[in-house]
C-alpha positions in Angstrom: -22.0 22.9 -16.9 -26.2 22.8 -17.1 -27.3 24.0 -20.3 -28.7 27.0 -18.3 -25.4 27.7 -17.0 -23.9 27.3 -20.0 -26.2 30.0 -21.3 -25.3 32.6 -18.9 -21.6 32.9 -19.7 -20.7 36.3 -21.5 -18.5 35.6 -24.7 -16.8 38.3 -26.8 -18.7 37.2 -29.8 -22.0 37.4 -28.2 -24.5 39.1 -29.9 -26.3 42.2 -27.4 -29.0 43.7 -27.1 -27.8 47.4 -25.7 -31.5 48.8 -26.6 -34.9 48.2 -27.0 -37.6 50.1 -27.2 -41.1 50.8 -28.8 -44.0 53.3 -29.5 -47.5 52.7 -27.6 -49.2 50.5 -29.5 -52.9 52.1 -31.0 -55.7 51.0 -32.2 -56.3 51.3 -36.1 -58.3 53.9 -37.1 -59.3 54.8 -34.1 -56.3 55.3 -31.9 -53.4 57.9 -31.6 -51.3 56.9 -34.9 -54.5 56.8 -36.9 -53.6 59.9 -38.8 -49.8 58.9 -39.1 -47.9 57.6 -41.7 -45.9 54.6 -40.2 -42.6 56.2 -41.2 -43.1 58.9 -38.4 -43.4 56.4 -36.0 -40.9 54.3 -36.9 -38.3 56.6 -37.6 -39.4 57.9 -33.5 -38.2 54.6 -32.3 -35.0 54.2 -34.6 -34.0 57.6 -33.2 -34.7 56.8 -29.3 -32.8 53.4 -29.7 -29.3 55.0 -30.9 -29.8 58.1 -29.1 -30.5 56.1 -25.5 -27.6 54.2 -25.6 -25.3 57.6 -27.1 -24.0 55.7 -29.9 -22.8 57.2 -33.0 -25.6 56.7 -35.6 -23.0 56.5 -37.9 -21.4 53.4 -37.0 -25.1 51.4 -37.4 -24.1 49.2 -40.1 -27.6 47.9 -41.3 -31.2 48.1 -40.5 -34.1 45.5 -41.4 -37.3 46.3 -40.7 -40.3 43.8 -40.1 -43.0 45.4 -42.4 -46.5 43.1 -43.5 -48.7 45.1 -45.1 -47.4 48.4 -46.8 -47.5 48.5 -50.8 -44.2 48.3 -52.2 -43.3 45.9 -48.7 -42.4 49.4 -47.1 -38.6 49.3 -48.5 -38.7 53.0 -49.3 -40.7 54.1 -46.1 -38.3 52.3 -44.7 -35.5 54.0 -46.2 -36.3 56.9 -45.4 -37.7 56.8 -41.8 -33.9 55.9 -40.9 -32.7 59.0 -42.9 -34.8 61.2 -41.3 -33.8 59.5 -37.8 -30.1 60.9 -38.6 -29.2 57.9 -39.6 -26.8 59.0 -42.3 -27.1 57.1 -46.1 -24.0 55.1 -45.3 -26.2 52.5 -43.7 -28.1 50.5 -45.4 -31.5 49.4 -44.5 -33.8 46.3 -45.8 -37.4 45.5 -45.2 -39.0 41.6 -44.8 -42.3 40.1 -44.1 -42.5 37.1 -42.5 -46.3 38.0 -41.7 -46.6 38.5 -38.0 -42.9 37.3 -37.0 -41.5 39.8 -39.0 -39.8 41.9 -36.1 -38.6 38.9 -34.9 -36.9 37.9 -38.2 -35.5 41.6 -38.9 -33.6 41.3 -35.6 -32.6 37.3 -36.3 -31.3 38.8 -39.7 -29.1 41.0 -38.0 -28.2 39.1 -35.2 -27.0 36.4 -38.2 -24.9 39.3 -39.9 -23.0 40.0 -36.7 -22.6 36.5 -36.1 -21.3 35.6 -39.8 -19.0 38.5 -39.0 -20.6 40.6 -41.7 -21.2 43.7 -39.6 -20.4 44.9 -35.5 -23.7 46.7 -34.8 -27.3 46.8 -36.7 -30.6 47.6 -36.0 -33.5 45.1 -36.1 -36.9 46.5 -36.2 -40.6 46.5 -37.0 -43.5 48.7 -37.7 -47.4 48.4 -38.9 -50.1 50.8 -40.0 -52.8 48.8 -40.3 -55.1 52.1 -40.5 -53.2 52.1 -43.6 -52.9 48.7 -45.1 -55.0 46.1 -42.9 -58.1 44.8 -45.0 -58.9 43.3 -48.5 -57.0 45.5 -50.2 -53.7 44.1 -48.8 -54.6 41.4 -50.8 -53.5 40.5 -54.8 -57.0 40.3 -57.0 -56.4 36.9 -58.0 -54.2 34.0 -57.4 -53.3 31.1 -60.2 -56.2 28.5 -60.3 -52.8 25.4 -61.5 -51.5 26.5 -57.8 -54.4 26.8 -56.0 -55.7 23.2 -56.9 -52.9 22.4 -54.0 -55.3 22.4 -51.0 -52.5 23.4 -48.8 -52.3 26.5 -50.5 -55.4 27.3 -50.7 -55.3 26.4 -47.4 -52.8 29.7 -46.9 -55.8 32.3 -47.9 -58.3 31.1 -44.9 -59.3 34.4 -43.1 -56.8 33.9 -39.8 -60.6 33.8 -37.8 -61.8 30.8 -39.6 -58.0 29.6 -38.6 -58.8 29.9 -35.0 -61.9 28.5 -35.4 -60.1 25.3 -36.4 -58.1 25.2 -33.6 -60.5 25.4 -31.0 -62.2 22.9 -32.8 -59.5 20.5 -33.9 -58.0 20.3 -30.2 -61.7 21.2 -27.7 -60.5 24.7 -26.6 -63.5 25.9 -25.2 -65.4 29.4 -25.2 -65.3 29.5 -21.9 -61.6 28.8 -21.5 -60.7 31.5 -24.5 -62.7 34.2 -22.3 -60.9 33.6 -19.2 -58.1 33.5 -20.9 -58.6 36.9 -22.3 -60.0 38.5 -19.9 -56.7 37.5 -17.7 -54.9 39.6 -20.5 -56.3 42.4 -20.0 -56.2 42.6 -16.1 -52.9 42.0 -16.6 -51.8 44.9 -18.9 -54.0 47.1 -17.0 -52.1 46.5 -14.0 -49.1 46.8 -15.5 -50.1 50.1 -17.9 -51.5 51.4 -14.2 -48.3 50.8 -12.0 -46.1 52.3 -15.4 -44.4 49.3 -16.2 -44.2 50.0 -19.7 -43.0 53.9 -19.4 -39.4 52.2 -19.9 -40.3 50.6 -23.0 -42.2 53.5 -24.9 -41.1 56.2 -26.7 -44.2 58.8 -26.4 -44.2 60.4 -30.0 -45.9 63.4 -30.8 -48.3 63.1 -34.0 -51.0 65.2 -35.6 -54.1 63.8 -34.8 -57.7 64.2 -36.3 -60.9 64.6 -33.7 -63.2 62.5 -35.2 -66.3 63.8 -33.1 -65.2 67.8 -33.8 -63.0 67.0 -37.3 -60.3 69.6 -35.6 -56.4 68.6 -36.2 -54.5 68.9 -32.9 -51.5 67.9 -31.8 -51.1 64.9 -29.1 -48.3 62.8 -27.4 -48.9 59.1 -28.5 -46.9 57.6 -25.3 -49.5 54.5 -23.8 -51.3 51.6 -25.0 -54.7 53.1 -25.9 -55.6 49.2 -26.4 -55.7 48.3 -23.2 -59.0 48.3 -21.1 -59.7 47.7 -17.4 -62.2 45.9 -16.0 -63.0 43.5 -18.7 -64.3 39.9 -17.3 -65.1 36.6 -18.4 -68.5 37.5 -17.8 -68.0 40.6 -19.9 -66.6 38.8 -22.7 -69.3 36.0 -22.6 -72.0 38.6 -23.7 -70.2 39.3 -27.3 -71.4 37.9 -30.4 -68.3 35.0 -32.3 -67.2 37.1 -35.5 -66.1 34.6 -37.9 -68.5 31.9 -37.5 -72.0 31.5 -36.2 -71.5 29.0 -33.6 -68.0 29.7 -33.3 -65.9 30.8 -30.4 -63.7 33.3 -31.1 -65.0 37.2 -31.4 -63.4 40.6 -31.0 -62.4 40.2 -27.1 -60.4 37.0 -27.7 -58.7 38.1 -30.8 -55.5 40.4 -31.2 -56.4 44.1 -32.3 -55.9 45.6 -35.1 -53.2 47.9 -34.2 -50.7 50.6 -35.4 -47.2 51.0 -33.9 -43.3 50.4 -34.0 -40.5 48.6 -32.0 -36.5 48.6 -32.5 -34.0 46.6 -30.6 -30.0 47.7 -31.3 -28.1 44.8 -31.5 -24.2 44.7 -31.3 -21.2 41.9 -31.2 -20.3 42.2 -27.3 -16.8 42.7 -27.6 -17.9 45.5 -30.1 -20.2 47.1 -27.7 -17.7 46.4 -24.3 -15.4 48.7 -26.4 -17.4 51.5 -27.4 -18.7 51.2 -23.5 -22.4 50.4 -24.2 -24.8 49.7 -22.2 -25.7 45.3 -22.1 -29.2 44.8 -21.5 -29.1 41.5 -22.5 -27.7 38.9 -25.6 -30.0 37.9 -28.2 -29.2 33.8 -28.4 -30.7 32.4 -31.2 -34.2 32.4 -32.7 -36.1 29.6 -35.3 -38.6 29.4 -37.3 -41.0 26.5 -38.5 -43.7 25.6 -41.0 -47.3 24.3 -39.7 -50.5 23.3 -41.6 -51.6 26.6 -43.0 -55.4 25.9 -41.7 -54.6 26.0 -38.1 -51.8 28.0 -38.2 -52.1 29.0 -34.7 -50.3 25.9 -33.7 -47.0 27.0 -34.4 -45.5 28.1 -31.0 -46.1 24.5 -30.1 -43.5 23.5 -32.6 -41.9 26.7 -32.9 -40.6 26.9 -29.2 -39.0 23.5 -28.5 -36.8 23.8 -31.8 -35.6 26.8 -30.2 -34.8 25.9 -27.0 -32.8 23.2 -28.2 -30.8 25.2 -30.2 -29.7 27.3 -27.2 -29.6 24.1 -25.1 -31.8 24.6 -22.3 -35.3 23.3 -21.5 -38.5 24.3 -21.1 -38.0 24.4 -17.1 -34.4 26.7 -17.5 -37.1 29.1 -19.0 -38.2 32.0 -16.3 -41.3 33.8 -18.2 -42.5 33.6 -21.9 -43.7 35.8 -24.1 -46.1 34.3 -26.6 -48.4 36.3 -29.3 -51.8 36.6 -28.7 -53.1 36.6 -31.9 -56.4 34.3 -30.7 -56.8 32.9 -27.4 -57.6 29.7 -28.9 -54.4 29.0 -29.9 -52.6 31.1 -27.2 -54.0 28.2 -24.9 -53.7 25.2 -27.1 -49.8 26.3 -27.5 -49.5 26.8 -23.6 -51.2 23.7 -22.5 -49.6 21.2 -25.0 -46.5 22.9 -24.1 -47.1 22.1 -20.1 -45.5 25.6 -19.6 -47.7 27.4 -16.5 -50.3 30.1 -17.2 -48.4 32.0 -14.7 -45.2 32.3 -17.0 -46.9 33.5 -19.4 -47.4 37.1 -20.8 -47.0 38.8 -17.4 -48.0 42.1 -18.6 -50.2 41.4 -21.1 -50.2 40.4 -24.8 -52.2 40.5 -28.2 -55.4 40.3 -27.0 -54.9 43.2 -24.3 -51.9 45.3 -25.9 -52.7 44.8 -29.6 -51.0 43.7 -32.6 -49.2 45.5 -35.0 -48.1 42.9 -37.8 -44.7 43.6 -38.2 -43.6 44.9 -35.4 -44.6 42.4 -32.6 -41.8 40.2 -32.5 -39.6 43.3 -32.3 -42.2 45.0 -29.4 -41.9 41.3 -27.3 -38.2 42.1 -26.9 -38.5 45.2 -25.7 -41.6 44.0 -23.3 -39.5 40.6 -22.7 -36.6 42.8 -21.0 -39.0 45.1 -18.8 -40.6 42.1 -17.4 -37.2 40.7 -16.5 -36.1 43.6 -15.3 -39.0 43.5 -12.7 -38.8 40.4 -11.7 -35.3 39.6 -12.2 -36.2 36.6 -14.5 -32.9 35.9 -16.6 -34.2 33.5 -19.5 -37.0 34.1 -21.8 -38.6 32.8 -24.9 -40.9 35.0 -27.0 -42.9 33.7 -30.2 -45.9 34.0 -32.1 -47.8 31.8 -34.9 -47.2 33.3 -38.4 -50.0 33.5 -41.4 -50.2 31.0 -43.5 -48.6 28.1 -41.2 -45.5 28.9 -39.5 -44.2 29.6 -35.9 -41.4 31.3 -34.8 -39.4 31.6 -31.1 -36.3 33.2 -29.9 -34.8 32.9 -27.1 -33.0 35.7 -25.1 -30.9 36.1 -22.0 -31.5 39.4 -20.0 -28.3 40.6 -18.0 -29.8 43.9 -16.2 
């Protein structure tokens, strides 16, 4: 049997995805979560994702929730957004930060716990205020000198722009390219925000929210992308000034945004979740992650996404869409062309650049985005991954059964 084939069968000890879901994702300090504290949101998705697929909140076993840039690492937020969810105090919950693949590794670390028979059904999630927490004060004041001697850490605190700098200079990735490249994001989640793709996905939330141009408090319904903006062109993007460098190439419509936002996916053993009579959107196969050279750190889907695919046993051509982090288009590109994987495979609805990023709860949000698209097009095997802060790369690979 292929390695694809292979992949396809349905085992009892499986691990499934039976829902995913996220918030809109906003712009920081300017968008619809900008006067919300990121435990709202997230305990909005926790809530939708046991309450979609009727399961008894009470038989969630464990929660970890991806989480970058909170004080404290958001363990207590964390806490209690699941309490207030109706998640009763029986299950426990656990933040971690693996910088931007943190969703991904909260839902890897529960996926592990139902594989090492630990638990039947778990929660892995994500969330980001970076209204909140994104800037220099996220960082410590000072750093020991004995470590920092080691140029590859020191390496680790070069700003991420300066990082994509390197890469489109280490490996030609031209201006030009970058821009088309974004401005292909864009179109693409405008098409997709337009024709309601993502109304499966999002869970519209209804915040307090500040006028800035009238200072009055009202109350909205956060429920799309307020990221996401038609009619940007190559041309368009040619006109704006590089951010991080003089000459460089890389400025604010070729970067990820700075975003606020949440994303859960439930995750359960099958046999577990065929009992209870749960819905199967998919199974959640196995997911890696790598270490790169901290000063292109962009790089890391490139070594990040073959590991994976090996694991699961299939190739890059078994793979029918991917969904890869735009955190700059420079290394968005570098990881898709040294990959060989097509453009057109790529990040049909958008990504980073177009959607926005919200640290720690990307690699959660790509699931949930990863099973619309299959949905739509009936695409069975996906990879998503993103490059991590300070040199790593991570990839998982998932099989949607809808």
């Amino acid at each position: 049997m292929s390695g694809k084939a292979a992949l396809l069968q349905k085992r009892d000890d499986d691990v499934v995805i039976v829902s995913a879901l996220r918030t809109a994702v906003t712009k920081a300090r300017k968008g619809g979560f900008k006067d919300t504290q990121p435990e709202e949101y997230l305990a909005a998705v926790l809530k939708a994702v046991y309450t979609a697929a009727k399961l008894d909140p009470r038989l969630i076993e464990d929660i970890a929730v991806g989480n970058v840039l909170p004080a404290g690492g958001g363990a207590t937020a964390a806490r209690m957004a699941a309490l207030y969810a109706g998640i009763p105090n029986t299950t426990a919950v656990n933040t971690l930060n693996r910088q931007c693949s943190s969703g991904l590794a909260a839902c890897n670390q529960i996926a592990n716990e139902i594989r090492a028979g630990e638990i039947d059904i778990g929660i892995g999630a994500g969330v980001e205020s970076m209204t909140n927490g994104y800037g220099p004060g996220a960082m410590p004041e000072k750093f020991s000198d004995a470590v920092l001697s080691n140029q590859e850490s020191a390496d680790c605190l070069i700003p991420m722009g300066i990082t994509s700098e390197n890469v489109a200079e280490d490996f030609n990735i031209s201006r030009e390219v970058q821009d088309a490249f974004s401005a292909n994001s864009f179109a693409k989640a405008a098409a997709a925000q337009k024709a309601g793709k993502f109304k499966r996905e999002i869970v519209p939330v209804t915040v307090k929210w500040t006028d800035p141009k009238t200072n009055e408090e009202k109350e909205i319904t956060v429920a799309h992308d307020d990221g996401v903006r038609d009619g940007v062109t190559a041309q368009s993007l040619a006109k704006l000034k590089p951010a991080f460098k003089k000459d460089g190439t890389t400025h604010a419509g070729s970067a990820s945004q700075v975003s606020d936002g949440a994303a859960a996916v439930l995750l359960a053993r099958r046999s577990v979740a065929k009992r209870l009579g749960l819905p199967i959107l998919g199974k959640f196969v196995t997911a890696v992650a790598v270490g790169v050279a901290p000063r292109i750190m962009g790089v890391g889907p490139v070594y990040a996404i073959p590991r994976a695919l090996a694991k699961a046993g299939i190739t890059l051509n078994d793979v029918d869409f991917y969904e890869i982090n735009e955190a700059f288009a420079s290394q968005a590109v570098y990881s898709i062309q040294t990959l060989k994987i097509p453009f057109e495979k790529v990040n049909l609805y958008g990504g980073g650049i177009s959607i926005g990023h919200p640290l720690g709860a990307t690699g959660a949000r790509q699931i949930a985005t990863g099973l619309t698209v299959a949905k739509d097009t009936g695409g069975k095997v996906f990879v998503t991954s993103m490059c991590v802060g300070s040199g790593m790369g991570m990839a998982s690979v998932v099989v949607s059964e809808q």
